[in-house]
Biopython code that builds the backbone (N, CA, C, O; Angstrom):
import numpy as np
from Bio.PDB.StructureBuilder import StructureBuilder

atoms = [
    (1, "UNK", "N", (57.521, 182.738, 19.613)),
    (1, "UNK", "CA", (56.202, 182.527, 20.163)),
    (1, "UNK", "C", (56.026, 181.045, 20.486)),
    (1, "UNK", "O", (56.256, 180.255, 19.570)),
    (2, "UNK", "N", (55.569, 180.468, 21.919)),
    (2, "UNK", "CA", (55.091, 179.556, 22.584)),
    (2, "UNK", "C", (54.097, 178.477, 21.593)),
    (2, "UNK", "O", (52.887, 178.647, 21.748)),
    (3, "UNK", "N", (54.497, 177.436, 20.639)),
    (3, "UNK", "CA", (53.225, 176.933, 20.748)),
    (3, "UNK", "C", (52.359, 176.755, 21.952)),
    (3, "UNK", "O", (52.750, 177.149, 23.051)),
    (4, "UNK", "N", (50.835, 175.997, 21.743)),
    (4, "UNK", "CA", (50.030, 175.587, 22.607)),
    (4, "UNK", "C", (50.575, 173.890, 22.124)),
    (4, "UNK", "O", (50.885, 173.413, 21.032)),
    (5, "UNK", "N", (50.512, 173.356, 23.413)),
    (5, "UNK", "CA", (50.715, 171.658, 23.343)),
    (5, "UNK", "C", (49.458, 170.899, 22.669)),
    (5, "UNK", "O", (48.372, 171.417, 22.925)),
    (6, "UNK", "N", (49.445, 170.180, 22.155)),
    (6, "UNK", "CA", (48.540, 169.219, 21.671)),
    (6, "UNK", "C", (48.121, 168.800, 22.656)),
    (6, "UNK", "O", (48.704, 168.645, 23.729)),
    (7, "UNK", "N", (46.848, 168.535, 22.314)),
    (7, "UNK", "CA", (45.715, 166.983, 22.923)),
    (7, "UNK", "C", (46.308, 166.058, 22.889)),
    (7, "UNK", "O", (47.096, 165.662, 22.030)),
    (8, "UNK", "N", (45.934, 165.541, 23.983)),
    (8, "UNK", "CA", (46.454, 163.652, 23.636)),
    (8, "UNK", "C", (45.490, 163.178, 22.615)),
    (8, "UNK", "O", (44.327, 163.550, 22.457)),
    (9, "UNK", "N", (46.241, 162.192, 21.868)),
    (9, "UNK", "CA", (45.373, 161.053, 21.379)),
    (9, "UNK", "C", (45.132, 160.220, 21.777)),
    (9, "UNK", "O", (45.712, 160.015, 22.844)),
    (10, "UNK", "N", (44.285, 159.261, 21.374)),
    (10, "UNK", "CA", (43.095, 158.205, 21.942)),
    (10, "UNK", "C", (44.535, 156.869, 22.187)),
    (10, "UNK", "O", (44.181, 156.180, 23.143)),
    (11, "UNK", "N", (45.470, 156.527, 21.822)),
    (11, "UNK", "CA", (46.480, 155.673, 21.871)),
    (11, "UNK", "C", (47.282, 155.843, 23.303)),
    (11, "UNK", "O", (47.570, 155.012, 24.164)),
    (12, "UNK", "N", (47.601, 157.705, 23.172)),
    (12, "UNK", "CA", (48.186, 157.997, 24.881)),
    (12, "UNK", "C", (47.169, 157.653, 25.821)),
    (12, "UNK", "O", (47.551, 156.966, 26.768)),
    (13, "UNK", "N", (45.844, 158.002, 25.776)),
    (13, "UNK", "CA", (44.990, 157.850, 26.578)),
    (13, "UNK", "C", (44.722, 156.651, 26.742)),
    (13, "UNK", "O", (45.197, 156.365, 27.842)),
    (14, "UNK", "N", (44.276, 155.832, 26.337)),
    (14, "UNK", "CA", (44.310, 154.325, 26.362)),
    (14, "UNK", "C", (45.451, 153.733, 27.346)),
    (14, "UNK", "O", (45.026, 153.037, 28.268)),
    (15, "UNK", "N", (47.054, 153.954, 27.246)),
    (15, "UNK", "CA", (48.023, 153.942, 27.836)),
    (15, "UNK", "C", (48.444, 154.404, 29.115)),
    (15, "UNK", "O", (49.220, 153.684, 29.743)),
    (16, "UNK", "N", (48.063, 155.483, 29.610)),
    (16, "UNK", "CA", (47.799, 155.806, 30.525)),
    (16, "UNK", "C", (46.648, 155.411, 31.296)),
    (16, "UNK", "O", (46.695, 155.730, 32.484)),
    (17, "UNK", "N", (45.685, 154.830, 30.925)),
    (17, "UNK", "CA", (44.182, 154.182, 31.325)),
    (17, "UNK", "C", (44.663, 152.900, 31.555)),
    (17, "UNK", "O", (43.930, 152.370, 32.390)),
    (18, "UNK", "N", (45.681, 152.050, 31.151)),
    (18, "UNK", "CA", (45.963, 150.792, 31.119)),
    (18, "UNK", "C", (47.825, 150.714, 31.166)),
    (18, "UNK", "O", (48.578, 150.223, 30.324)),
    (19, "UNK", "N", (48.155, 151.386, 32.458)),
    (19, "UNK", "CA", (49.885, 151.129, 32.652)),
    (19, "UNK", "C", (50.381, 150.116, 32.604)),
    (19, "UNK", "O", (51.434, 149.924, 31.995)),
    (20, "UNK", "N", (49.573, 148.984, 33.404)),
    (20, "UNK", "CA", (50.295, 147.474, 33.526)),
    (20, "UNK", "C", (49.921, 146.649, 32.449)),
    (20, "UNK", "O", (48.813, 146.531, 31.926)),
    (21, "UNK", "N", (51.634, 145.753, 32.023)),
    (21, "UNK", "CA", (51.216, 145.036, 30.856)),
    (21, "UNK", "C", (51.910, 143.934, 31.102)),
    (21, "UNK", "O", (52.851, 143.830, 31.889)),
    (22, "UNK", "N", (51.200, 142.671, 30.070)),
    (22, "UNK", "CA", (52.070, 141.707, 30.100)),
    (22, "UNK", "C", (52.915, 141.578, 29.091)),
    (22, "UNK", "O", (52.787, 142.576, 28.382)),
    (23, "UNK", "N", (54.065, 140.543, 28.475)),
    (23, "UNK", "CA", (54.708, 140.160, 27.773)),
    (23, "UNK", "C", (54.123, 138.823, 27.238)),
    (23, "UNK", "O", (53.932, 137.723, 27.757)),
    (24, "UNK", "N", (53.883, 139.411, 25.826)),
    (24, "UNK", "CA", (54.091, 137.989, 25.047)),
    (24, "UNK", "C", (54.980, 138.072, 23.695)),
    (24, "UNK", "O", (54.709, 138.726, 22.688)),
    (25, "UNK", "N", (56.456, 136.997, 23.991)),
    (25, "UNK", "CA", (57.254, 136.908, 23.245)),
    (25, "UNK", "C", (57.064, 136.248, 21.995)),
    (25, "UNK", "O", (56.765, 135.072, 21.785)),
    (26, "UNK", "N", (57.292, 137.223, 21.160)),
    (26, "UNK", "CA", (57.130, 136.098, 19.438)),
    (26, "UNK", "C", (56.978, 137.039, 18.641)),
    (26, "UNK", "O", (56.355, 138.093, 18.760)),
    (27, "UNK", "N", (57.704, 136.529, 17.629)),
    (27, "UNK", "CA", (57.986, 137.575, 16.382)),
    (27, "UNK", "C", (56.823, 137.141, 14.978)),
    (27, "UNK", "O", (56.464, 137.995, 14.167)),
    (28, "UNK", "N", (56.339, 135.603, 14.914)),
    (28, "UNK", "CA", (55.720, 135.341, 13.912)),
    (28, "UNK", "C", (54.448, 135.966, 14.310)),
    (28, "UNK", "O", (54.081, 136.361, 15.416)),
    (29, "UNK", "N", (53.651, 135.974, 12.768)),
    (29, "UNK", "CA", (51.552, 135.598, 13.330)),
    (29, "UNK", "C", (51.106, 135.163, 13.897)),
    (29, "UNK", "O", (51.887, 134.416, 14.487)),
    (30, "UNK", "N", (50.174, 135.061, 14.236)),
    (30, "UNK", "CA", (49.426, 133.991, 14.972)),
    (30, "UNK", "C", (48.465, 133.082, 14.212)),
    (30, "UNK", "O", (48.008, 133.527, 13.159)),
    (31, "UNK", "N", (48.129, 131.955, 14.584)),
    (31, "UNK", "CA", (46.980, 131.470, 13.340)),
    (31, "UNK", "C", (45.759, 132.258, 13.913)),
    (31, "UNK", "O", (45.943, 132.916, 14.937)),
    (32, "UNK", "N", (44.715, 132.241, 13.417)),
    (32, "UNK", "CA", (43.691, 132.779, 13.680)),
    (32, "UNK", "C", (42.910, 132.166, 14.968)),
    (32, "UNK", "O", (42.384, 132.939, 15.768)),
    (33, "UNK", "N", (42.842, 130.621, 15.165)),
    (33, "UNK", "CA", (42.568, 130.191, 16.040)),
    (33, "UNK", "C", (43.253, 130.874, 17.588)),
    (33, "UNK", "O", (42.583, 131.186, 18.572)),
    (34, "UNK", "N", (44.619, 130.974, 17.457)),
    (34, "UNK", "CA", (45.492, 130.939, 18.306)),
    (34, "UNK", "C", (45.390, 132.560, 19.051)),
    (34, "UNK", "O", (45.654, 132.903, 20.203)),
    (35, "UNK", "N", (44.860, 133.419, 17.784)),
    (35, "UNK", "CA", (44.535, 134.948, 18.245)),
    (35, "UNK", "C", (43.490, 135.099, 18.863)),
    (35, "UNK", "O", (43.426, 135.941, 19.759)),
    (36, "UNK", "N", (42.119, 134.089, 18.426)),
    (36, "UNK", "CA", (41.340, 134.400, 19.275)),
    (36, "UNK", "C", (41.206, 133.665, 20.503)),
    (36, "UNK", "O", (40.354, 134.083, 21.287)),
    (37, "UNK", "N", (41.934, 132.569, 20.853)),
    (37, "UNK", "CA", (41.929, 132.248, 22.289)),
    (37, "UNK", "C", (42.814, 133.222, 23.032)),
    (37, "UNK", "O", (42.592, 133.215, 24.242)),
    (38, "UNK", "N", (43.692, 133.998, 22.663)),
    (38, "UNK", "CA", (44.165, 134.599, 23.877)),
    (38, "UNK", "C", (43.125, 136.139, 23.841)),
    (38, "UNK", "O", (42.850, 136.859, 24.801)),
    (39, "UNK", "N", (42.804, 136.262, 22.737)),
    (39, "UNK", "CA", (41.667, 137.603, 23.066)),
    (39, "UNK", "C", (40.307, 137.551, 24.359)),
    (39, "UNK", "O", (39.861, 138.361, 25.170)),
    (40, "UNK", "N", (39.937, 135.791, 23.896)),
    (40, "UNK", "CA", (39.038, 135.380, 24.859)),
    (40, "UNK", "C", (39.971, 135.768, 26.202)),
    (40, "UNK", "O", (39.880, 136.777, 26.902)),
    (41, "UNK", "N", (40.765, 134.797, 26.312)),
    (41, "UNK", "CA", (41.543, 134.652, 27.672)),
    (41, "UNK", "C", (42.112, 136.376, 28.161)),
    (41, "UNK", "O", (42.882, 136.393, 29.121)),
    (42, "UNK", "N", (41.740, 137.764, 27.520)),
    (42, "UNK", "CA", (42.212, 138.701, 27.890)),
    (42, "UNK", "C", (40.923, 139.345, 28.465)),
    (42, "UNK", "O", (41.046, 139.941, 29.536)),
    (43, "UNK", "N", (39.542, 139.288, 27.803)),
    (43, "UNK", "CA", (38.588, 139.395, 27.804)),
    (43, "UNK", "C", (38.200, 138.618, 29.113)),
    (43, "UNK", "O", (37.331, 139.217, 29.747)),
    (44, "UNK", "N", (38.653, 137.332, 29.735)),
    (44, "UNK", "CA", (38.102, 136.746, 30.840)),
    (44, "UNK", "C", (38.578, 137.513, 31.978)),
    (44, "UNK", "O", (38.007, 138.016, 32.945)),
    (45, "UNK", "N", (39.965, 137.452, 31.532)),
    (45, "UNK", "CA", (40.750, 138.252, 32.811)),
    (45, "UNK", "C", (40.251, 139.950, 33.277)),
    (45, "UNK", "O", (39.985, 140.310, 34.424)),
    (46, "UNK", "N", (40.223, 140.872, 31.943)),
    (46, "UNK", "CA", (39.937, 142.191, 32.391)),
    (46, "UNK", "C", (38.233, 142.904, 31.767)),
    (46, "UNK", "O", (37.973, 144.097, 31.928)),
    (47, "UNK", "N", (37.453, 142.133, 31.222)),
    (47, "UNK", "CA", (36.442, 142.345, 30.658)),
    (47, "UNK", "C", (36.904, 142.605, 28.832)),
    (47, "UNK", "O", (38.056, 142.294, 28.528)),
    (48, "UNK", "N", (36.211, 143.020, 28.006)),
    (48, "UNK", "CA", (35.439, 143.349, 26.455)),
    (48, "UNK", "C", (36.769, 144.317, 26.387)),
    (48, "UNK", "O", (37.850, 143.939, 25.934)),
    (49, "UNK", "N", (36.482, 145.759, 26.966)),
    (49, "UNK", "CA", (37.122, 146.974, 27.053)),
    (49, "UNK", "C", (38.323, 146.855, 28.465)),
    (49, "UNK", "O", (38.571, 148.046, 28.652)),
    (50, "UNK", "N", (38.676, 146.517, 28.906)),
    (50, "UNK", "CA", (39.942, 146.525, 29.867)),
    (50, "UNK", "C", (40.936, 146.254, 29.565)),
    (50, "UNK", "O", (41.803, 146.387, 30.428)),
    (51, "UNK", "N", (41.301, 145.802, 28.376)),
    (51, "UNK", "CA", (42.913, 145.750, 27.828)),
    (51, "UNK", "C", (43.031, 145.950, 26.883)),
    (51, "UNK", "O", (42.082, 145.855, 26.105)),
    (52, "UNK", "N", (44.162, 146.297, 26.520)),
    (52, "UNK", "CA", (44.808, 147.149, 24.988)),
    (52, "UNK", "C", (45.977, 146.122, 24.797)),
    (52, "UNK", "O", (46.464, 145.464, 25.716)),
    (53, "UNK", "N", (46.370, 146.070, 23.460)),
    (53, "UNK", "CA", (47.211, 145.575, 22.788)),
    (53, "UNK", "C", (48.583, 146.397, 22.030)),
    (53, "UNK", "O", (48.382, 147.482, 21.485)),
    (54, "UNK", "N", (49.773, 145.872, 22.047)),
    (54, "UNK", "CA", (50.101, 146.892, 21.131)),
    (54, "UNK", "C", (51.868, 145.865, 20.888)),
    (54, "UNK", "O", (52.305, 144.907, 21.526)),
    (55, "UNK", "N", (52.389, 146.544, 19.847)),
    (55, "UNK", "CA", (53.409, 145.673, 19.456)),
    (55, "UNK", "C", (54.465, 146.237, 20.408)),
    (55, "UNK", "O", (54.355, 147.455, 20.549)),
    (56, "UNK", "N", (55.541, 145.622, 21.156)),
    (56, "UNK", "CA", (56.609, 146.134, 21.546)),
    (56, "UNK", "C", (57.122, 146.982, 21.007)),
    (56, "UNK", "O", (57.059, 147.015, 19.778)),
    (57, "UNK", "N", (58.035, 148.286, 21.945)),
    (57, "UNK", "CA", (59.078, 148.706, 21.060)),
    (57, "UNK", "C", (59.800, 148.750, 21.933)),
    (57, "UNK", "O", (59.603, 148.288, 23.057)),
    (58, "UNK", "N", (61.179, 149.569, 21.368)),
    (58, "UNK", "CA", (62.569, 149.676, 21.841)),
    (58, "UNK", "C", (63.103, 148.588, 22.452)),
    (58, "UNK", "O", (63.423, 147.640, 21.736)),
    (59, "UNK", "N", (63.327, 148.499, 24.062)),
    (59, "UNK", "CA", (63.833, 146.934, 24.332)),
    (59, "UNK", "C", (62.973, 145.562, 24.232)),
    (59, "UNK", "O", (63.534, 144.466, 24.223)),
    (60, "UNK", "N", (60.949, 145.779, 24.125)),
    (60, "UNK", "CA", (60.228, 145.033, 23.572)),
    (60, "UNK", "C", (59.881, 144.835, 22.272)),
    (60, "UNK", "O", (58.738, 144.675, 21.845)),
    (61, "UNK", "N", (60.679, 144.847, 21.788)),
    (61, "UNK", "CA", (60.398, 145.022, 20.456)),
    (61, "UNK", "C", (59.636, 143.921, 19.583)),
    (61, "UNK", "O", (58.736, 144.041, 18.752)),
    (62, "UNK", "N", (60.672, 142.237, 20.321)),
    (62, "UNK", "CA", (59.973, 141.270, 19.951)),
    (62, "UNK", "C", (58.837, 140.462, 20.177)),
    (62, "UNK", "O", (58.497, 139.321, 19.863)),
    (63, "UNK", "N", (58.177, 141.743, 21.051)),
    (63, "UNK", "CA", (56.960, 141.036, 21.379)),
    (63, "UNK", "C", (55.802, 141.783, 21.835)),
    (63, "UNK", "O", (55.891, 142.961, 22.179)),
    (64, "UNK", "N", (54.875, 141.221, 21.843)),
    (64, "UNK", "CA", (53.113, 141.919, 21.902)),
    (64, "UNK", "C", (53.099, 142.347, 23.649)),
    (64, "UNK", "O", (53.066, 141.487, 24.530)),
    (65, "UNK", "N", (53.129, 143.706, 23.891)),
    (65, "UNK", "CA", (52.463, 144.073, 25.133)),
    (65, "UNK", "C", (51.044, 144.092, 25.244)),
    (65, "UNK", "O", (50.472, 144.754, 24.378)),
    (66, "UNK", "N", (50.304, 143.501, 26.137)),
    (66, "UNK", "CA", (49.203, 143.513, 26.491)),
    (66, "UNK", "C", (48.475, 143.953, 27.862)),
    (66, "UNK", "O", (48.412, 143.279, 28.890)),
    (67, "UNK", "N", (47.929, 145.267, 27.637)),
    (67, "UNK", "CA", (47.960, 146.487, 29.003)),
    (67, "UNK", "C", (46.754, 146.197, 29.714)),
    (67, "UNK", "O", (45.715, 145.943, 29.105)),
    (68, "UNK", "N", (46.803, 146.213, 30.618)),
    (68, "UNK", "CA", (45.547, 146.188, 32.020)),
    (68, "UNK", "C", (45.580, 147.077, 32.845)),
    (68, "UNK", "O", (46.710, 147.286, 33.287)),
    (69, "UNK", "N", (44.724, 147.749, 33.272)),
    (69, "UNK", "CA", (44.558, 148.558, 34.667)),
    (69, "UNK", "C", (45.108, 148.344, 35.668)),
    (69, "UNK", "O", (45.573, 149.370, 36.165)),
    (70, "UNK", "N", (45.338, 147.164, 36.403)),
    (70, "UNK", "CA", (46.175, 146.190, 37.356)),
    (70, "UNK", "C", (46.839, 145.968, 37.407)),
    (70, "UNK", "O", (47.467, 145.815, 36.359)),
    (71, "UNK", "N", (47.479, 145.693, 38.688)),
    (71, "UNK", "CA", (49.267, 144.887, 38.333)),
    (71, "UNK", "C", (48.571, 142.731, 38.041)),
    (71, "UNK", "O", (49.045, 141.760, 37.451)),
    (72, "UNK", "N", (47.120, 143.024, 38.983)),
    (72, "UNK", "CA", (46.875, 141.532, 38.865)),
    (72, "UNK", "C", (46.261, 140.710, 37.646)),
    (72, "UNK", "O", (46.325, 139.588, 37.144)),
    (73, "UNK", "N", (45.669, 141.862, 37.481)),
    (73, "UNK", "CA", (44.611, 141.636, 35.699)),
    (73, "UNK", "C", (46.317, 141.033, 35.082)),
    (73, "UNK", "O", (46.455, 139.813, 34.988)),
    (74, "UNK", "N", (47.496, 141.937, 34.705)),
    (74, "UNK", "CA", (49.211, 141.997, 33.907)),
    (74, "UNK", "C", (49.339, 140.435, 34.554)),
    (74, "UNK", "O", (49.759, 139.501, 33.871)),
    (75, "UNK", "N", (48.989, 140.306, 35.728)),
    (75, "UNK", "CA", (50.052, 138.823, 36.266)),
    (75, "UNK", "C", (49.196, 137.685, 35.926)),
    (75, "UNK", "O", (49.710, 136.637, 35.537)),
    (76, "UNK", "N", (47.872, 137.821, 36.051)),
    (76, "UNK", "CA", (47.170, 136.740, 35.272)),
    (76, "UNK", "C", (47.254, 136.480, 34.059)),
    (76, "UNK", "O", (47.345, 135.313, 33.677)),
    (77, "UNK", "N", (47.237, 137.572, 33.174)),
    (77, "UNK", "CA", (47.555, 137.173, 31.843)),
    (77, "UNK", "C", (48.918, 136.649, 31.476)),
    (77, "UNK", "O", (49.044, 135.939, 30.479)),
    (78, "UNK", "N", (49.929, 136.961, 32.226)),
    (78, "UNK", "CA", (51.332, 136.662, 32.225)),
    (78, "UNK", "C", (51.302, 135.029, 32.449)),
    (78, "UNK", "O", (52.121, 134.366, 31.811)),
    (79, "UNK", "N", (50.269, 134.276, 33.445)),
    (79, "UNK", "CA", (50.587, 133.395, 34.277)),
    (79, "UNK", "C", (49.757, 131.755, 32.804)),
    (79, "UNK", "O", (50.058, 130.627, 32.412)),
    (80, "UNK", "N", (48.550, 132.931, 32.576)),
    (80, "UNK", "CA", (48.163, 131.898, 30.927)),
    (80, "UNK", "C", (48.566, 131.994, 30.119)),
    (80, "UNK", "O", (48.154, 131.425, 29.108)),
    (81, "UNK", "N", (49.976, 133.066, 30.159)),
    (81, "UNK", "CA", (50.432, 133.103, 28.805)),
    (81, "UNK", "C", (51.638, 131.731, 28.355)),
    (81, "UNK", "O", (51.872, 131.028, 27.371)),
    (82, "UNK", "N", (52.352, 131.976, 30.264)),
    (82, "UNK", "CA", (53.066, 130.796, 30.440)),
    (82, "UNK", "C", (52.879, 129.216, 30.605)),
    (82, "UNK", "O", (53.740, 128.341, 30.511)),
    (83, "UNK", "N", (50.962, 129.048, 30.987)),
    (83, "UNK", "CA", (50.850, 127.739, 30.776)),
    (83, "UNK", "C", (49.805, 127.429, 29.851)),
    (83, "UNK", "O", (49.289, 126.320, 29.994)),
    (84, "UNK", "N", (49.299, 128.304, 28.760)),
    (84, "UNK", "CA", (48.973, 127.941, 27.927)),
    (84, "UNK", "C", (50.001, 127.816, 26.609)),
    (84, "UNK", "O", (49.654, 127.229, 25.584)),
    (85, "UNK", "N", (51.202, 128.393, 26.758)),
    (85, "UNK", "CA", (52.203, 128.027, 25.553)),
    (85, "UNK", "C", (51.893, 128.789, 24.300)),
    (85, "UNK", "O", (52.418, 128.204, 23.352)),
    (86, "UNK", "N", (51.504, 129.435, 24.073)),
    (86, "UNK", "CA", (51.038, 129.996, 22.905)),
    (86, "UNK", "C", (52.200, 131.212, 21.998)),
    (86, "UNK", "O", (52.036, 131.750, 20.903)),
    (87, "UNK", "N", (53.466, 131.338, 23.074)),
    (87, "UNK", "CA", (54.405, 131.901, 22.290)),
    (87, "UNK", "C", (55.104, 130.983, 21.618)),
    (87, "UNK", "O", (55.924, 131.359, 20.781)),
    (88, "UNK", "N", (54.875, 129.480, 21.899)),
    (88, "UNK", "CA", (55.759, 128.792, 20.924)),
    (88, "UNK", "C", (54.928, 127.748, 20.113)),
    (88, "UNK", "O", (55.463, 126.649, 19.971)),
    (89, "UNK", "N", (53.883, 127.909, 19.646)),
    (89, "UNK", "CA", (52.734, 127.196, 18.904)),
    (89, "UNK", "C", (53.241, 127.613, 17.350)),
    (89, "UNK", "O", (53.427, 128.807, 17.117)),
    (90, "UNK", "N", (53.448, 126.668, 16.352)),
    (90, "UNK", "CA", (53.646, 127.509, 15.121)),
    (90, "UNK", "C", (53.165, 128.223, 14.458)),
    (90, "UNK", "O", (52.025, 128.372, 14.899)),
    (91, "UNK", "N", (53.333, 128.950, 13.414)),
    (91, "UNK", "CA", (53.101, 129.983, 12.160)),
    (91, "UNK", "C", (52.076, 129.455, 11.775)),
    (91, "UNK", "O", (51.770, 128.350, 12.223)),
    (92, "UNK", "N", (51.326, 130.064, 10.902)),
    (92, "UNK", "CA", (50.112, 129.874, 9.919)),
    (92, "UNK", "C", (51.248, 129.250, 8.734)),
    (92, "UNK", "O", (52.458, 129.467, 8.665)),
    (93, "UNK", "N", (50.559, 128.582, 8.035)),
    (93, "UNK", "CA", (51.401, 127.721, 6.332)),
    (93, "UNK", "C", (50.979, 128.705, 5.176)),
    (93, "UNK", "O", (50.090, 129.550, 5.270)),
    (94, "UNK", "N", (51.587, 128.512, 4.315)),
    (94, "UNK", "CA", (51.334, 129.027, 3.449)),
    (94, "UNK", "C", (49.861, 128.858, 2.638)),
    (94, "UNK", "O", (49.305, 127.772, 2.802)),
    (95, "UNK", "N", (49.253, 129.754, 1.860)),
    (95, "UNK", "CA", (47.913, 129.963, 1.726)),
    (95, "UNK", "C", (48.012, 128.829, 0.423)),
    (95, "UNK", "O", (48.772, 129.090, -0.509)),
    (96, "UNK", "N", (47.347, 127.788, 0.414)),
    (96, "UNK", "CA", (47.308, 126.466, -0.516)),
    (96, "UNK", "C", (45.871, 126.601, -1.298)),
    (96, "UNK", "O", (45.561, 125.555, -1.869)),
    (97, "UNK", "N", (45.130, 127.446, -1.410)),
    (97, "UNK", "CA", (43.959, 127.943, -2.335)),
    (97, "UNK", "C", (44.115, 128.362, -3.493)),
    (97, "UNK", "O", (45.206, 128.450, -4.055)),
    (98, "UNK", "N", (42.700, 128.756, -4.115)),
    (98, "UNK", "CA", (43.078, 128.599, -5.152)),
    (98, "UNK", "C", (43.796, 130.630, -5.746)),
    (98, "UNK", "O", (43.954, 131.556, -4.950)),
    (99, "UNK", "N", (44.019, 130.686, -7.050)),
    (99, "UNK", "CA", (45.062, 131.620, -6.742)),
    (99, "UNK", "C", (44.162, 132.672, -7.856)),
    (99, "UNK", "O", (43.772, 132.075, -8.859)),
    (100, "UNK", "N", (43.885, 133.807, -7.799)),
    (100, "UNK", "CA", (43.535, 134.861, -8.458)),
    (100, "UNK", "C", (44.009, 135.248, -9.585)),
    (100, "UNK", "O", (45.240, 135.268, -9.573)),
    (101, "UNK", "N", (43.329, 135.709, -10.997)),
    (101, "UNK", "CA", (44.187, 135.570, -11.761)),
    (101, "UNK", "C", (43.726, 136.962, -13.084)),
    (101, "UNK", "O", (42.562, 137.324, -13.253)),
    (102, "UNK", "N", (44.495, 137.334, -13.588)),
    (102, "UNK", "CA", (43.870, 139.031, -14.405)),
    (102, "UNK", "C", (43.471, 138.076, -15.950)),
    (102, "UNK", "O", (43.847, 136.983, -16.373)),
    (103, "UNK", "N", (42.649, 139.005, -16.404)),
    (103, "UNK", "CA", (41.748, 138.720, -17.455)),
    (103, "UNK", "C", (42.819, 137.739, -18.650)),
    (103, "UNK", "O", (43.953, 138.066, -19.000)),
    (104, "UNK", "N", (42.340, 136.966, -18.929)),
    (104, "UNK", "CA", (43.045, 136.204, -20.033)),
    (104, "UNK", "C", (44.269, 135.722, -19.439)),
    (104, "UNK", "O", (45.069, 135.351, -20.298)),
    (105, "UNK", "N", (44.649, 135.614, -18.338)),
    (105, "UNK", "CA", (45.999, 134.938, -17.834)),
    (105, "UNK", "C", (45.464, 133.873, -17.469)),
    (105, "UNK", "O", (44.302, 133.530, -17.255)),
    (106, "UNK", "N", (46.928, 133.145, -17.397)),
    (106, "UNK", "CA", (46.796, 131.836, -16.696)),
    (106, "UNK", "C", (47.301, 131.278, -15.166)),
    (106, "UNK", "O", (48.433, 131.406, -14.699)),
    (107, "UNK", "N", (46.372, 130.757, -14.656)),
    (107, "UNK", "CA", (47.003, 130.214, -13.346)),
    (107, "UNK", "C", (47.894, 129.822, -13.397)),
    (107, "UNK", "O", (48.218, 129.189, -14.402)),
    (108, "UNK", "N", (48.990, 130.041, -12.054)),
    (108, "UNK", "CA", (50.639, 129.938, -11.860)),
    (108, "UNK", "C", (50.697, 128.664, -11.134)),
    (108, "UNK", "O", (51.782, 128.202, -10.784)),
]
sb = StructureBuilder()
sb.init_structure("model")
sb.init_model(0)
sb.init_chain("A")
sb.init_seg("    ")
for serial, (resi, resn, name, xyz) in enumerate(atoms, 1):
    if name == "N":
        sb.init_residue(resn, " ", resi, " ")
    sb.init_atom(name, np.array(xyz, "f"), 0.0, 1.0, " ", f" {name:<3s}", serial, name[0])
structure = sb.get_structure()
């Protein structure tokens, strides 16, 4: 007996709503600063809701696709990705605060 096919989910749909993407290469975090200027800068290019995010896979693996409706919305973001530099800006440092600690222990 035939299953019935599934519904898409909201991830295919999104994907198909947004074919064209750009490349941004980099395997580390981002600092927090550094995430939200390119959110702004994705937000200028395709509006609030016009682009999706998502981690590479298979031959992108090492890096963040970022999807637009457009091939021009994909080439603008491609074009600030390359002169704002932000795939080679460094890592966040290690967290230098103060450190959490269980009842009657002592800070490390």
């Amino acid at each position: 007996m035939a299953r019935p096919k599934r519904g898409w989910n909201s991830h295919q749909l999104r994907l198909r709503a947004l074919p064209h993407f750009a490349r941004m290469r980099r395997e580390e975090p981002f600092r927090e600063a550094n995430k939200a200027e390119w959110h702004t800068a994705a937000d200028h290019i395709a509006g609030h809701v016009g682009w999706y995010s998502v981690a590479g896979m298979r031959a992108d693996w090492d890096c963040r696709l970022i999807h637009f409706a457009t091939t021009d919305q994909a080439e603008a973001m491609q074009r600030w990705i390359a002169a704002s530099g932000i795939e080679t800006r460094p890592k966040p440092g290690a967290y230098d605060g103060a450190q959490l600690t269980f009842a009657g222990g002592k800070t490390s």
